[in-house]
N, C-alpha and C positions, 0 to 999 in steps of 0.2 A: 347398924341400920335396921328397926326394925321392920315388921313385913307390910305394914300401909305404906311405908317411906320409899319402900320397893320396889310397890305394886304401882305407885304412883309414877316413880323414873324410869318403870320399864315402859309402861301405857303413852308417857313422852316420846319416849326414844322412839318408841314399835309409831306414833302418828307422824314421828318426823321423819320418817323413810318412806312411808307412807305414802305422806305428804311429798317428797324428793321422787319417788317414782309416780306419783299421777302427772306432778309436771315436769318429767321427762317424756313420760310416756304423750303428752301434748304437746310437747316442744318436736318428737320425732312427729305427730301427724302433721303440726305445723308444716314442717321443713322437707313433708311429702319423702318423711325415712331417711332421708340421706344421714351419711356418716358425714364426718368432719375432714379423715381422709378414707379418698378411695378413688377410685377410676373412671373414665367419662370415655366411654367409643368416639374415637374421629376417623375419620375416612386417609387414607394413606397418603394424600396430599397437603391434609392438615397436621397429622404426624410429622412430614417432616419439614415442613413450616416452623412446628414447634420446636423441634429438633436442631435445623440451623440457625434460629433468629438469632440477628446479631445489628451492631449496627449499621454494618451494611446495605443489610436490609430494611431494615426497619431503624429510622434515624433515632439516637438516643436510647438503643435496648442494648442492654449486654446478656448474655448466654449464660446456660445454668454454668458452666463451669467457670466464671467469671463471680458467678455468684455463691457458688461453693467455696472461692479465695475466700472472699471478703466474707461470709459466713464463719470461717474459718476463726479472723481476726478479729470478729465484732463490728465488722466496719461496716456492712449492709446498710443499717439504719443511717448512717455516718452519710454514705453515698448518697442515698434515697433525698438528702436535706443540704447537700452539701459538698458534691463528686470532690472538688479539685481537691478539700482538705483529707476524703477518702484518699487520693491518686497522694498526698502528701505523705500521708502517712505509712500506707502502702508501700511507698518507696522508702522508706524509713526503715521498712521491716526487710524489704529484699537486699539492702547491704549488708543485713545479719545472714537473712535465711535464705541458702542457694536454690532452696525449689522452681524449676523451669516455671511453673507454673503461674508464678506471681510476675512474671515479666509478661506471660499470656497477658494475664488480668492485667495490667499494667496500660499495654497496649491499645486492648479493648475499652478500656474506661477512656483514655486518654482520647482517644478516636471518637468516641461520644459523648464526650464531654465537648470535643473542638465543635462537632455536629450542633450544641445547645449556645454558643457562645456567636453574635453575629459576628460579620469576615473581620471589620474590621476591630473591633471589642477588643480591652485590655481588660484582664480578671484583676479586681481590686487586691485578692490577695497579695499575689506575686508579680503585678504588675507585666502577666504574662500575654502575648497576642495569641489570636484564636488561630494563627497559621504556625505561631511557636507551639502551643498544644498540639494540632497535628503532626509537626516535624517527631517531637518527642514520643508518637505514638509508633511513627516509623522507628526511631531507636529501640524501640521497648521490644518490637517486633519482631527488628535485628537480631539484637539478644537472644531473644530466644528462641529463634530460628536455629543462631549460627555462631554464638558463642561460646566461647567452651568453658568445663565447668566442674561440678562433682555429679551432674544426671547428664547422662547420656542426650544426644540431639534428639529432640522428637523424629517421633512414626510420621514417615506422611499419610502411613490408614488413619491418622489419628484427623480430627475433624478442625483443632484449633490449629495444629499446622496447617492446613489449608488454606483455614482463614487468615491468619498470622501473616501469609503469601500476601494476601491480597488486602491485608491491613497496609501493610510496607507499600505496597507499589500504590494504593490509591491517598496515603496517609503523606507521599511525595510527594502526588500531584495539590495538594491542599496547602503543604507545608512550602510548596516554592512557586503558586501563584499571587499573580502580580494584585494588592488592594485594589479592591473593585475593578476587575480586569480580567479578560479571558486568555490572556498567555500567562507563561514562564516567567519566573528571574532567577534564572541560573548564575548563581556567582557566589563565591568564596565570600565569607566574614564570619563575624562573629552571633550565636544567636543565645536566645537566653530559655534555659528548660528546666524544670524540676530538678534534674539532676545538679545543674548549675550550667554556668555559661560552654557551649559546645561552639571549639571554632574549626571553621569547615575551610577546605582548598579544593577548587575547583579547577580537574586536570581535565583535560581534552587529547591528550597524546595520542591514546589511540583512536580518536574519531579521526584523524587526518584532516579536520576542520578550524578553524577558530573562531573562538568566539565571535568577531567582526566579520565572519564570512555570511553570518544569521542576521535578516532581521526581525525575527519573531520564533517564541518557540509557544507552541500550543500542546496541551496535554490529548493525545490518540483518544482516551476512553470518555473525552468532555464531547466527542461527537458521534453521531450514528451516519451509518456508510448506505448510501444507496446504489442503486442500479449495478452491483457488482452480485456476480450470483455465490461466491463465497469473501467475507472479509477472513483476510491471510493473520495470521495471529500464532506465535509458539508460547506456551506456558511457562513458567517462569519468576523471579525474583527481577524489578527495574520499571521504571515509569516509562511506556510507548510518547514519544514524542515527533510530532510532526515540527520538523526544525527547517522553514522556509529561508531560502537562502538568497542573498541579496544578486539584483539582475548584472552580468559581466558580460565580458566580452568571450570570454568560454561558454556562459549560460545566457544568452539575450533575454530568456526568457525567465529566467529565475527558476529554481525548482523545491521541491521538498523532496526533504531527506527523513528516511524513518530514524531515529535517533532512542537510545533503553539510557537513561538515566541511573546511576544505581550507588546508592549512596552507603560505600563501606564504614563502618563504626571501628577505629583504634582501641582497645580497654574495654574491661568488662565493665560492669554498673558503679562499680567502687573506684575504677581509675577517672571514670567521667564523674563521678562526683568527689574525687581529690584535686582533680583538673588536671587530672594526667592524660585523659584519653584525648580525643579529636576525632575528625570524621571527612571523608574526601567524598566528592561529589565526582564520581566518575562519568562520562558520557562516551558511549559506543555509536558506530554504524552498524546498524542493523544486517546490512550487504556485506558486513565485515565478521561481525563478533556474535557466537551463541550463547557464548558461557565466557565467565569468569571465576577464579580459584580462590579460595577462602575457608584458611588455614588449612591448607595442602588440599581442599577440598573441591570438585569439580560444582558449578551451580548456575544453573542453565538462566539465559536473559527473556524476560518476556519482552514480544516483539510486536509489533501492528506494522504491516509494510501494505496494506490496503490505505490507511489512510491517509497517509503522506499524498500519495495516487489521485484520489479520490480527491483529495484537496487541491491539486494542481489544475486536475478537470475539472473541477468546480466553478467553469465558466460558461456561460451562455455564447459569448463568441465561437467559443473553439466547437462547437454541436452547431452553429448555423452557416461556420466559412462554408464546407463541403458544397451546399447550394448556392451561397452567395459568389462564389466562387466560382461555379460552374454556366449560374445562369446569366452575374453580370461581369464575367469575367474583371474580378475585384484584383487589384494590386496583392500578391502576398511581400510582404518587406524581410521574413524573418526564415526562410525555407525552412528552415531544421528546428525542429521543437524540442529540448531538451527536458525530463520529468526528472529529471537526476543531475546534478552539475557533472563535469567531464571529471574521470579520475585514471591516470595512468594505470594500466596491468588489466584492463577489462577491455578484453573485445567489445567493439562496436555491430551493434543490432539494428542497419537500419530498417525501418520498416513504412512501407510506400503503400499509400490507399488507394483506392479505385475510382471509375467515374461518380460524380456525386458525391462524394465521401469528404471524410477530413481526417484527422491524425487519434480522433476520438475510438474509431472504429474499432483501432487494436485494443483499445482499453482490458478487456476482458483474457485476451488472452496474455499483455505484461502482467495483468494482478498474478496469473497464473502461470506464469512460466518464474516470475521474482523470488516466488514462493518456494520453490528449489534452490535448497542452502547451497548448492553448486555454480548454478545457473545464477544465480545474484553474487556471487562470486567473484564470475569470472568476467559475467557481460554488462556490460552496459546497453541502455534500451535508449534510440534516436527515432523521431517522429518526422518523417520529409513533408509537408504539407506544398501543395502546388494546386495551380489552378487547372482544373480535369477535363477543360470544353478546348486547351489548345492541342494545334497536332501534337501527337505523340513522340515524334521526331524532334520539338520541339521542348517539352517538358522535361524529357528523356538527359538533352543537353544542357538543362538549366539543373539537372541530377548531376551531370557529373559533373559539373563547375561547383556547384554545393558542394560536391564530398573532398573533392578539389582541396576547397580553400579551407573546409573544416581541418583535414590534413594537419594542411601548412599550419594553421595558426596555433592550434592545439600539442602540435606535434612538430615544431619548425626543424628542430635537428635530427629527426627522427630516430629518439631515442628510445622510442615503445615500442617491441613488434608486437603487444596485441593491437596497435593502428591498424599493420597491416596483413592479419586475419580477418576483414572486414564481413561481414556475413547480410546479407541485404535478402526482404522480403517482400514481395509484392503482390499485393490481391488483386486481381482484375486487370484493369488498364493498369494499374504499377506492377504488375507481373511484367509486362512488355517494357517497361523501364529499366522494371530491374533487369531484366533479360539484356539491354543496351549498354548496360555497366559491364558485361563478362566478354563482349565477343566483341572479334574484330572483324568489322564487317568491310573491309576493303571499298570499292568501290560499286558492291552491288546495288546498293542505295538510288547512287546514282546514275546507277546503268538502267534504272526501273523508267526515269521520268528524261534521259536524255541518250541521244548515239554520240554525241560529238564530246569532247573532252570538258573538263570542267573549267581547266585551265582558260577556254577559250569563251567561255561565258560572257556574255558582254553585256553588265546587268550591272546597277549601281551596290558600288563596295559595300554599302551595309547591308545590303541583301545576299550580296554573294559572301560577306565575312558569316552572316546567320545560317548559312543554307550549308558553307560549309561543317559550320558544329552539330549540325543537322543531319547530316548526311556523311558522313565520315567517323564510322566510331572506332574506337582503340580500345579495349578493356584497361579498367582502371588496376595498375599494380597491384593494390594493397586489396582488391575483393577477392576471396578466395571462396566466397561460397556465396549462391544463390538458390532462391524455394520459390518458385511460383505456386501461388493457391488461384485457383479458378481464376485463370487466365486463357485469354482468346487468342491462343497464338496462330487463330486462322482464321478471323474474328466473330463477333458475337450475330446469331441469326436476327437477334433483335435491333440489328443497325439497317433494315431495311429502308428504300425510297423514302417513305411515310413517314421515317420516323428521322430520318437525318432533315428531311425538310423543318418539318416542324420545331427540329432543336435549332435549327438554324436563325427561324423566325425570333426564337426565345433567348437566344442568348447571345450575350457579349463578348467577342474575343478581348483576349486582357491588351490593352492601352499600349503597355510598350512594344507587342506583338505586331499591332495596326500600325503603330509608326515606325517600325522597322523595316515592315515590308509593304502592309498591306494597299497602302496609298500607291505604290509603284511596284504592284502583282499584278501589273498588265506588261511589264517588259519583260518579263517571263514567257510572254506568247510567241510564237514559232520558235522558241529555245527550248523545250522542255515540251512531253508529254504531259499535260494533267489530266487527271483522272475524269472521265465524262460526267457534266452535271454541276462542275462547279464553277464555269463562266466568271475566270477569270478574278475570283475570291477566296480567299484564305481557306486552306482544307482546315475543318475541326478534329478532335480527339474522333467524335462521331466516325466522320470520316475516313480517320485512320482504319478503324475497327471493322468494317466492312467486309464481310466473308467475300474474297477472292481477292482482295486489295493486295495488285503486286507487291506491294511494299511488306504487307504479310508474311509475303511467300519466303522475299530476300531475307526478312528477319532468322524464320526458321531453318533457312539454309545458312544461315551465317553460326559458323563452328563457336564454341568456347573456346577462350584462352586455353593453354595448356595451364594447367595445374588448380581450375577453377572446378567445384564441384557443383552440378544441379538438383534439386530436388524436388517433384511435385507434386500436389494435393490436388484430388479434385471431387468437385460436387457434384453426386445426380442424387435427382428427388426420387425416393422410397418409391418404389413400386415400378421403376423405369428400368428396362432392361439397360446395362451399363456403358454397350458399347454403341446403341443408338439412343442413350439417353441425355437429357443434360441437367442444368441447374435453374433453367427456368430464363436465366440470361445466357447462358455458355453451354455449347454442346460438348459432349464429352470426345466428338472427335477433334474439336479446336483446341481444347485443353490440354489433350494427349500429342505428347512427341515422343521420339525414338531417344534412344540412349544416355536418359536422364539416370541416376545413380538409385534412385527409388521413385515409385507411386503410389501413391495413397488415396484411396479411392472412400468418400466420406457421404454418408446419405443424408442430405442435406440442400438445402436451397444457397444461393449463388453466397450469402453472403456468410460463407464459416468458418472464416480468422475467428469467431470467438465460439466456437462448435470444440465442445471437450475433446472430443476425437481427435482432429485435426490441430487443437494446442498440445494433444500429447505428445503429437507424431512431431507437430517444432520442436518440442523437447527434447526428444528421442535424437532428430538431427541434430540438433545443437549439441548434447553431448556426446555426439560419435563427432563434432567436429573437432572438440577437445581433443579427443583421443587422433586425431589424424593429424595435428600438426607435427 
């Protein structure tokens, strides 16, 4: 080369780089300096935003480490144009290659990929449904939760076991809802997945239930829970299922049961795709079962025992009987409210409302007491609903012919003694109920309203058969413990003149009450003391309640059965000194009696059955009753 030939290719070269640096150097002012990679500040909310996106959260995304797999194997662009023939191939590669990690990925794609596909859609490829995609995401899940293999089980510090959890348990609820339908179809067959066809068996054994005892199963996490001040929930591996149960003659009322679905996988990924493996759709009670074992291993069940609850009270009847109830004195046909069907080996809870009230009231403290893996256990929770404007005397007796015949029918050969550990609680006016279930009150009743004997009463039979149940109580056998919470057991200062007249005006005694008696409660006149003021008309709950009412007196003199224990709660409002104060309806000297077993003294207004305090202190009794049987 000589040296023009030279001079000329270096003078090229030397403008072409030249050339290459003026437009870069204008392509950075362009692009305001940015590099191609580098870092962008986000605020520590956005951090980990980016950090957890998955598809759970964000429908159709998969996480870097999902995208790391498929980086891996070329597949990303594959995905990007194409997921299911990615999840195809994918799986193609994990019958070779044991890495935990592509069963993560696996999972995750398959999960959002169901998310892009609508409910009812068959993918043209594989001829597969968008709730068979979900199912398959649960298996991928499984795996790699809880299969074993050549890599050790994942870290739960690690972030895709977490999510893995809660791919599984929401990746159920998709895979066994019903087309276009907001329940369940839990049942055994055959279903068809990438892997190949998986056929499933559907055991119940240990729920104690069957199939036909349900008529509906709805997924826990498909709903949001209100007016409970915590939803009860333990973490875990299994679908929360509210599993409503059909109406009996145990349950009139029908009940939901919290139910953990949890579906074991037989075979690793190579026996389900030679058609060796299978898969059992297992169903627990939640009042029963935490955990189940899996491959010698212990693995806790997620749980939702608020929403079963929740769904029960999920009636506008049962929040308006309390006043309809009271004010027109309404028929109740069904005394005993059941939230749970009857199950042998679980003590009985019953629990008795106050004036006004309904069975609703307890609500806050069962979420809260069910909540204890012991206490849901051992006890079962009963709701007494009654009408709260009749005498007390009178309600009192239509209690213990309830518990009565609950008994018998539940229990006819009596072959359960937690029947007869019966444990009963009552707020307010049901404090003096439940108070009537334990003690035998001989004939002080009716030495209050008569001198002459009862026997010689000369008053038409169905009056004198009423007045006997009335007035004659015997503690029920099988109650061996009772808790008054802000109870008047001297009655309430707010049942003054003024205020008995006035309810009097407003309200209805209940129907079969008035034709029992009340049409011919004037031959009761020169037989019987009545109480001044009531000329010859049915005394109300009101009435009963009455600070100084003999009937009062007799109550708290009337002893406990032997071997029944008491306990009691009571409310004064913050700032009231304790022993002249009260709860706003109840003073604290009517509440207070002698040689109850403990007192709990709770700062709070009249109505604190659902006052955390006073649910802990039922806790606390409940399981020292345990321990005393």
């Amino acid at each position: 080369m000589n040296t023009h030939t030279f001079s000329v290719v270096f003078i090229t070269r030397v403008s072409r780089f030249v050339l290459y640096q003026a437009g870069l150097a204008v392509f950075l002012l362009l692009t305001g300096c940015a590099s191609p990679i580098g870092i962008t500040k986000v605020t520590p909310e956005q951090s980990y935003q980016n950090a957890t996106a998955n598809p759970l959260s964000h429908a159709g995304k998969i996480n870097n480490d999902t995208k790391a797999v498929l980086h891996r194997f070329n597949l990303l662009e594959l995905y990007n144009q194409d997921p299911q023939q990615a999840i195809l191939n994918l799986h193609q590669t994990a019958l070779k290659d044991d890495r935990r990690d592509l069963l993560f990925a696996l999972a995750e794609m398959s999960y959002a990929y169901g998310e892009m596909l609508p409910e009812n859609t068959v993918d043209a490829l594989t001829t597969i449904r968008a709730q068979d995609v979900f199912l398959q995401s649960a298996v991928y899940a499984y795996l790699y939760l809880l299969s074993e293999g050549k890599q050790s089980l994942p870290s739960p510090y690690d972030n895709r076991f977490r999510e893995a959890c809660e791919l599984y348990n929401r990746a159920l609820d998709h895979g066994f809802k019903r087309v276009n339908g907001d329940d369940l179809v839990l049942k055994g067959g055959v279903r068809k997945l990438t892997s190949g066809l998986l056929t499933i068996s559907l055991v119940t054994d240990e729920l104690g239930w069957k199939p036909n005892d349900f008529e509906a199963y709805y997924p826990s996490d498909a709903y949001d829970v209100y007016g409970f001040t915590v939803r009860n929930r333990t973490p875990g591996l299994g679908l929360p299922i509210i599993g409503v149960t059909n109406k009996t003659s145990e349950a009139p009322n029908g009940g939901a049961l919290p139910i953990t679905a949890f579906l074991r996988i037989n075979g690793n990924l190579r026996d389900l795709q030679a058609g060796r493996g299978s898969a059992i759709l297992e169903l627990y009670s939640a009042y029963d079962d935490s955990e189940v074992v899996v491959n010698g291993k212990q693995v806790p069940l997620q749980t939702d025992t608020t929403a079963p609850l929740a769904y029960r009270l999920n009636d506008p009847e049962l929040w308006n009987v309390g006043l309809k109830n009271f004010f027109y004195g309404a028929q109740v046909e069904n005394h005993m409210l059941l939230v749970q069907p009857y199950q042998p080996g679980r003590i009985p809870v019953v629990l008795v409302h106050g004036t006004v009230s309904s069975p609703v009231a307890w609500a806050e403290m069962v979420n809260t007491l069910r909540n204890d893996p012991v206490l849901r256990k051992r006890y079962q929770f009963w709701f007494y609903e009654y009408t709260s404007n009749a005498p007390i005397v009178s309600s009192a007796a239509i209690l213990r012919e309830t518990l009565t015949k609950m008994v018998e029918r539940l229990d006819p050969e009596h072959k359960d003694p937690a029947m007869s550990e019966m444990v009963i609680i009552g707020h307010s006016q049901g404090g003096l109920l439940t108070n009537l279930m334990a003690v035998d009150s001989g004939n002080r009743f009716w030495r209050v309203i008569s001198d002459q004997s009862f026997e010689s009463l000369d008053v038409d039979p169905l009056i004198k058969a009423n007045m006997s149940k009335a007035l004659f109580f015997k503690s029920l056998p099988f109650v061996k413990h009772v808790i008054y919470i802000s109870t008047p057991h001297r009655g309430s200062f707010l049942t003054k003149d003024w205020v008995r007249n006035l309810s009097r005006r407003l309200m209805t005694l209940p129907i079969d009450l008035v034709k029992g008696g009340g049409a011919k409660f004037a031959q009761l006149s020169g037989q019987v003391k009545m109480p001044p003021g009531l000329n010859d008309k049915l005394p109300t709950s009101i009435d009963g309640m009455t600070p100084g009412n003999p009937m009062m007196k007799a109550l708290v003199e009337s002893p406990l059965a032997p071997g029944v224990i008491d306990n009691s709660i009571i409310a004064v409002l913050p700032g009231l000194d304790i022993k002249t104060g009260n709860d706003g309806v109840v003073e604290y000297s009517s509440a207070h009696i002698d040689n109850v077993e403990s007192e709990y003294i709770v700062r709070s207004g009249h109505s604190v059955q659902g006052h955390p305090l006073a649910i802990e202190e039922v806790r606390r009794i409940l399981l020292k009753h345990l321990n005393q049987k």
